[in-house]
C-alpha positions as CSV (number, residue, x, y, z in Angstrom):
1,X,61.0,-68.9,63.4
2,X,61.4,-65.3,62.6
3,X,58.0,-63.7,60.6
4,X,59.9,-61.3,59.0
5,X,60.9,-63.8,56.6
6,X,59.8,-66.6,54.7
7,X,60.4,-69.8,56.2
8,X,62.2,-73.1,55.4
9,X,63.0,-76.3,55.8
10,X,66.2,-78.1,55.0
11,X,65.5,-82.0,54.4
12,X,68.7,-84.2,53.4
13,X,71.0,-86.0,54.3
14,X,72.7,-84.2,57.1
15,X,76.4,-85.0,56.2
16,X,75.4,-83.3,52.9
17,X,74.6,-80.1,54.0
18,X,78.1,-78.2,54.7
19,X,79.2,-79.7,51.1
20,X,76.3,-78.4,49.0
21,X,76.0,-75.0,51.3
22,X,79.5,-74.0,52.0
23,X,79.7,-71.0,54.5
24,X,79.7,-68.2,51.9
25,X,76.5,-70.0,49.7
26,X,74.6,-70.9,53.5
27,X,75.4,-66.7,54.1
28,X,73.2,-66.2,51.2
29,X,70.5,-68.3,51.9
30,X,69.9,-67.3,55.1
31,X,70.0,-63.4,54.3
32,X,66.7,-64.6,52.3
33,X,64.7,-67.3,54.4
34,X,64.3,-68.1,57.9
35,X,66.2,-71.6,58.0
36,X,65.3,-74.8,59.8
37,X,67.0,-78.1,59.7
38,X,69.1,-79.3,58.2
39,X,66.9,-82.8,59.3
40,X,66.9,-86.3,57.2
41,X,63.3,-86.9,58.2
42,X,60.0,-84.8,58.4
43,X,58.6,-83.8,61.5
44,X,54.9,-82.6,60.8
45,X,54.6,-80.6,63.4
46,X,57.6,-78.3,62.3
47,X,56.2,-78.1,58.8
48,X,53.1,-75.5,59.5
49,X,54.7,-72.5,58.5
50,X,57.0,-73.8,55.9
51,X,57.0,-72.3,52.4
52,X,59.8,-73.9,51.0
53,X,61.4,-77.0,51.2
54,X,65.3,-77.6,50.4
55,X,66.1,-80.8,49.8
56,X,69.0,-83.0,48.3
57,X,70.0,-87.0,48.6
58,X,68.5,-88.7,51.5
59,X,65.3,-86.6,51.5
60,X,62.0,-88.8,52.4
61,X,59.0,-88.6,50.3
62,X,57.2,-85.6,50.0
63,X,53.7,-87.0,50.2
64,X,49.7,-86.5,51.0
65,X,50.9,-86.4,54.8
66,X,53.9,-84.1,54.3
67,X,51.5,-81.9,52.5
68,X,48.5,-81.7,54.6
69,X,51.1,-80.6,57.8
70,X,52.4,-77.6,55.4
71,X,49.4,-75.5,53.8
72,X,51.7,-72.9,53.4
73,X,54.3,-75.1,51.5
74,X,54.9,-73.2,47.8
75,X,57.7,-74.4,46.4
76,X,60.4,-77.4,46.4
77,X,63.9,-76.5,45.4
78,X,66.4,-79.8,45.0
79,X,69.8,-79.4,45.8
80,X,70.4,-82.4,43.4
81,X,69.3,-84.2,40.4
82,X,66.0,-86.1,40.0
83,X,62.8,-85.1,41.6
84,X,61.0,-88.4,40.7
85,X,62.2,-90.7,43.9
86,X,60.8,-88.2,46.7
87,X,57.9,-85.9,45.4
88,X,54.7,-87.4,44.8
89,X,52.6,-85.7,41.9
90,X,50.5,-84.0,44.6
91,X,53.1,-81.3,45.0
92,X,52.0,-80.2,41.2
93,X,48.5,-81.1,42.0
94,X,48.7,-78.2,44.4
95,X,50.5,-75.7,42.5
96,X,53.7,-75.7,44.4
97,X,56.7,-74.7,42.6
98,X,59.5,-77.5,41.8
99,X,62.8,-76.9,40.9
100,X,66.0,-78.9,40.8
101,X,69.6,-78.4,40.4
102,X,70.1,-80.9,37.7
103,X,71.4,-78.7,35.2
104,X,74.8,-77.6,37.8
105,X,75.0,-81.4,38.6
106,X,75.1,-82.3,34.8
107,X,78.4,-79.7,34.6
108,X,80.5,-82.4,36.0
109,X,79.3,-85.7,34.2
110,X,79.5,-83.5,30.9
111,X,83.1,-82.6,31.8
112,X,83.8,-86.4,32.5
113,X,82.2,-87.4,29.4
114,X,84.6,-84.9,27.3
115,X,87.1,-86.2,28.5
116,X,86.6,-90.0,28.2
117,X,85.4,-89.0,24.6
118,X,89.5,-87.7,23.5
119,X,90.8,-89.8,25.3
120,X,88.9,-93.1,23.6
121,X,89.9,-90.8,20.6
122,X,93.3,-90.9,21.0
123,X,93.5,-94.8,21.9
124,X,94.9,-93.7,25.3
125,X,92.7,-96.8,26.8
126,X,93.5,-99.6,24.8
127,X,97.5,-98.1,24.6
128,X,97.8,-98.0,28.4
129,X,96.8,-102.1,28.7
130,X,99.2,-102.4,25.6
131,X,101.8,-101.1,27.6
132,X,101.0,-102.8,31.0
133,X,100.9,-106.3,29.5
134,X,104.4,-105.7,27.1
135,X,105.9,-103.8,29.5
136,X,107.3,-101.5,26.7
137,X,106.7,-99.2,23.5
138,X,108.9,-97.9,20.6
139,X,109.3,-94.4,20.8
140,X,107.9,-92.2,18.5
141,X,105.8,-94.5,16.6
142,X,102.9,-93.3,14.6
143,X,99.8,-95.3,15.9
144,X,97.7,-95.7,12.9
145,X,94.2,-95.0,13.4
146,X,94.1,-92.7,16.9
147,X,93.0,-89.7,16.8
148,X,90.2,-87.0,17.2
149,X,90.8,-85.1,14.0
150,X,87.2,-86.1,11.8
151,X,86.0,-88.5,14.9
152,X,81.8,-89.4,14.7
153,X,80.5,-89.2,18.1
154,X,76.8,-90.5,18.3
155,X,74.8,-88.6,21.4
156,X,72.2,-90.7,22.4
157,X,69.8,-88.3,24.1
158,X,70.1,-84.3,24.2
159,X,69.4,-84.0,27.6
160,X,70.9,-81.4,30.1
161,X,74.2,-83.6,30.0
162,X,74.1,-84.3,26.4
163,X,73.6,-81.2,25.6
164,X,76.3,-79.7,27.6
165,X,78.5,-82.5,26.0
166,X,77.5,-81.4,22.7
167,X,78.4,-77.8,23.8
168,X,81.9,-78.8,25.0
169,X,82.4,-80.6,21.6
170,X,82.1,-78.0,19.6
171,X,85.8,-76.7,19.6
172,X,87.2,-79.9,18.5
173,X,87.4,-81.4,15.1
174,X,84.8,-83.9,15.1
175,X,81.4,-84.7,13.6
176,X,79.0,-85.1,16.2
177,X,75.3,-86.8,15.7
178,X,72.3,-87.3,18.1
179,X,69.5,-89.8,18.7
180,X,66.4,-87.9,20.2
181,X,63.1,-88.5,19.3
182,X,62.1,-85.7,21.7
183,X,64.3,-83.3,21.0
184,X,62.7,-80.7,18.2
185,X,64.8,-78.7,18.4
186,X,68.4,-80.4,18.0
187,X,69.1,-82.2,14.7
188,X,68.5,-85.9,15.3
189,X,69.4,-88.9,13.6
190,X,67.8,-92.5,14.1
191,X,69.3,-94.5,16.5
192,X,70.5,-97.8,13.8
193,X,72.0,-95.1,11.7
194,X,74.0,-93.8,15.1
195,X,75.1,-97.0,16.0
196,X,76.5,-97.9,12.9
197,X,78.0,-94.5,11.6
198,X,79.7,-93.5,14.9
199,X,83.3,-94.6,16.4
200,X,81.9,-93.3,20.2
201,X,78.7,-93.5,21.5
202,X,78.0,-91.8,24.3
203,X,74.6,-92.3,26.7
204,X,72.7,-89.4,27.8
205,X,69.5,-90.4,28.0
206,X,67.5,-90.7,31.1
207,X,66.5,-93.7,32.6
208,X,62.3,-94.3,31.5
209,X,60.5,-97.6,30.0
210,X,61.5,-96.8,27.2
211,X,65.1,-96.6,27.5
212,X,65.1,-99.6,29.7
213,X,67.9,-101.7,27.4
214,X,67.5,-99.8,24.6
215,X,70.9,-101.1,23.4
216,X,69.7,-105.0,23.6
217,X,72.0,-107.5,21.9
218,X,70.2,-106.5,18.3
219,X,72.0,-102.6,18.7
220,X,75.0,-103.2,20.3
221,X,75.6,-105.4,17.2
222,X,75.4,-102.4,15.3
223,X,78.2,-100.7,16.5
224,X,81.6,-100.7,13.9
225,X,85.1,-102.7,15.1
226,X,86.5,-100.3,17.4
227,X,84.1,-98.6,18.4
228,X,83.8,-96.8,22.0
229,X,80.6,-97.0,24.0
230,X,80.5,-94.8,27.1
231,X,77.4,-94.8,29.6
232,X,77.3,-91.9,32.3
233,X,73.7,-91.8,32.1
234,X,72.0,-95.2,33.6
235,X,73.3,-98.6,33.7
236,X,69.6,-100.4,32.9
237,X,70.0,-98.3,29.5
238,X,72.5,-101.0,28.4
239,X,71.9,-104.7,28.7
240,X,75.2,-105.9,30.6
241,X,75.1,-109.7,29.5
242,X,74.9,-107.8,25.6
243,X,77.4,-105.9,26.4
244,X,80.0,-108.3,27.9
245,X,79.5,-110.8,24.9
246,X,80.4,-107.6,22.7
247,X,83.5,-106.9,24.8
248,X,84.9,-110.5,25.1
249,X,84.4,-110.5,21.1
250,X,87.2,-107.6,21.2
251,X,85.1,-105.6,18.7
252,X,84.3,-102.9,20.9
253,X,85.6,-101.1,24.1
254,X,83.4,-99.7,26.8
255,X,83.9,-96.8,29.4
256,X,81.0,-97.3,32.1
257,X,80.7,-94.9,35.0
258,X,77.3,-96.8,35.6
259,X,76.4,-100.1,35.7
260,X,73.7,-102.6,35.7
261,X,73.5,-103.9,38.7
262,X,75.5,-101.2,40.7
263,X,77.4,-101.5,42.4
264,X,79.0,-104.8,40.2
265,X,79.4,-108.2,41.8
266,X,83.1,-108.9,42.6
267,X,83.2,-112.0,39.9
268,X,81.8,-109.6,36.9
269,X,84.0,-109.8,33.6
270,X,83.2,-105.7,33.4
271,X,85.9,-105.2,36.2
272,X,88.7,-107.8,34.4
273,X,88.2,-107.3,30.6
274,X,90.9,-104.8,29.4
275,X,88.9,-103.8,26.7
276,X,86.0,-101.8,29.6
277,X,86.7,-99.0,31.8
278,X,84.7,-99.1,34.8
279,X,84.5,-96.4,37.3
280,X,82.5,-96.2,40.6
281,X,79.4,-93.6,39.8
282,X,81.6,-90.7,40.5
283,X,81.1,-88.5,36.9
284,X,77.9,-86.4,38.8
285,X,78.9,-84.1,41.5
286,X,81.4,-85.0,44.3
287,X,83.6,-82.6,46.2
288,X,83.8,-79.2,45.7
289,X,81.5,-79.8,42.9
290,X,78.7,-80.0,45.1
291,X,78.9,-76.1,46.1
292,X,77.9,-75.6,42.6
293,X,74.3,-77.5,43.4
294,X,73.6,-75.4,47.0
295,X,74.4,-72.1,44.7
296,X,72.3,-73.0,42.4
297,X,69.2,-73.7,44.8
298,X,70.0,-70.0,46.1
299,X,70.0,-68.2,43.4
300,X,66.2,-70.5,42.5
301,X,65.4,-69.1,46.0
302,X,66.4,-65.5,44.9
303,X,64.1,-66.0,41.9
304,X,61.3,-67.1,43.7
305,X,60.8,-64.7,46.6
306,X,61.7,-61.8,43.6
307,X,58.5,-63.1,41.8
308,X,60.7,-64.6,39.0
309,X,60.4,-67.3,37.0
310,X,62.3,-70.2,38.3
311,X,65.3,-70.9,36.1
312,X,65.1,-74.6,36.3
313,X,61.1,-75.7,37.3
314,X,60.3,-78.8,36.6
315,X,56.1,-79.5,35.7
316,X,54.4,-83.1,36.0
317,X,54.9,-82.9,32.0
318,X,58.7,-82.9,32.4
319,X,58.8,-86.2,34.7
320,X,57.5,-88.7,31.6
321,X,61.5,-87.9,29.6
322,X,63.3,-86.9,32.4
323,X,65.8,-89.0,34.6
């Protein structure tokens, strides 16, 4: 490695490296570190003269031994979402920077969620199986109660995602509402008065002990005839056996792009009931979507060796409420 500039390590999956760091986004990051890897496991021996570590999905844990090999080690940027599955709380303990590109992955699953949010609106779920099991409609009649015009939408969390949701809901003609009790600094409702005033309910909350079914059989009962219930967030957050008794009652619909277990087991009602819309995890980034999460560790890395603040640190306080 070069010494005339700072070096780093790449540690990820290897097959997601030229998605997240497309040619022009890798040009950048190299004008600015010396780059090694990209490897999918930790080799202490290459790890002495590491400052910074890039990782993304498939990294292995950054632990006591991953530590002790790299004394010069001062900051972690993630490619991706959560930090909790691979750093261990030494890497605070030592004052070594964390950031993580959670907030460009949440563009994507916000975009998904606005759009499963007018479409549930506008009945385009439950009209599509109407149409597939009578084979035909009358044209140009007025469907009584579809529409977005006045629609409640409860949030339930304003986290990076729900937030952006509630962002991208602000041109539309709807009354929005959120459940937070974290959240000081967004209007915040409780969560029985969501339930039961809202006609979708979307899930944005992350994934802790206390969230674990926090829509049990006793909340899920709270939710009006016809209401939507969308969950992009974490399929433990909804208790499925709760959920599929609700479903097979025909009060509710459901749009799940996460499940509990995931992936499903072939026999599960979720994947037959025309009243839920199941998709395979895919509302985060995929694609060309990733390029968005390797720009946004560069321009962390620009911060960093500028003496910046990082835009989107994480501390050991954040990891208690965050996914």
């Amino acid at each position: 490695m070069s010494s005339e500039k700072p070096a780093a390590l790449v540690v990820m999956s290897v097959e997601h490296w030229p998605l997240l760091f497309p040619p022009d986004v890798r040009r950048r990051l190299e004008r600015l570190v010396d780059l090694d890897g990209p490897v999918d496991r930790f080799d202490l021996d290459r790890l002495a003269e590491v400052e910074v570590l890039i990782t993304g999905w498939g990294c292995p844990a950054v632990d006591r031994q991953v530590l002790e090999a790299a004394p010069k080690l001062r900051a972690v940027l993630h490619a991706a979402g959560s930090v909790k599955g691979h750093l261990s709380r030494e890497v605070w303990e030592r004052g070594i920077a964390v950031s993580t590109a959670a907030d460009a992955n949440a563009v994507p699953v916000a975009e998904f969620t606005l759009g499963a949010i007018l479409l549930a609106g506008k009945g385009a779920f439950d009209l599509r199986e109407r149409y597939r099991r009578e084979g035909t409609f009358e044209l140009g009649y007025i469907h009584p109660g579809v529409g977005n015009h006045g629609r409640t939408v409860g949030l339930i969390g304003a986290s990076r995602i729900g937030r952006q949701v509630l962002d991208l809901l602000r041109p539309f003609g709807l009354r929005v509402q959120v459940y937070d009790p974290y959240a000081v600094d967004v209007p915040s409702v409780d969560l029985e008065t969501l339930l039961s005033t809202s006609d979708i309910v979307s899930v944005h909350a992350p994934l802790t002990a206390e969230t674990q079914q926090l829509l049990g059989s006793a909340q899920l009962a709270l939710l009006r005839d016809g209401t939507t219930l969308i969950n992009t967030a974490r399929g433990p957050i909804v208790d499925t056996e709760a959920l599929i008794r609700e479903l097979r009652s025909g009060r509710i619909s459901a749009i799940l792009d996460v499940t509990e277990p995931e992936p499903l087991p072939a026999d599960s009602p979720l994947l037959t009931l025309p009243n839920a819309f199941v998709t395979p995890h895919i509302a985060g980034s995929h694609g060309n979507e990733l390029a968005r999460l390797g720009g946004c560790v560069t321009a962390e890395l620009e911060r960093l060796l500028a003496g910046e603040p990082l835009r989107f640190g994480i501390s050991a306080t954040d990891l208690d409420h965050a996914a």
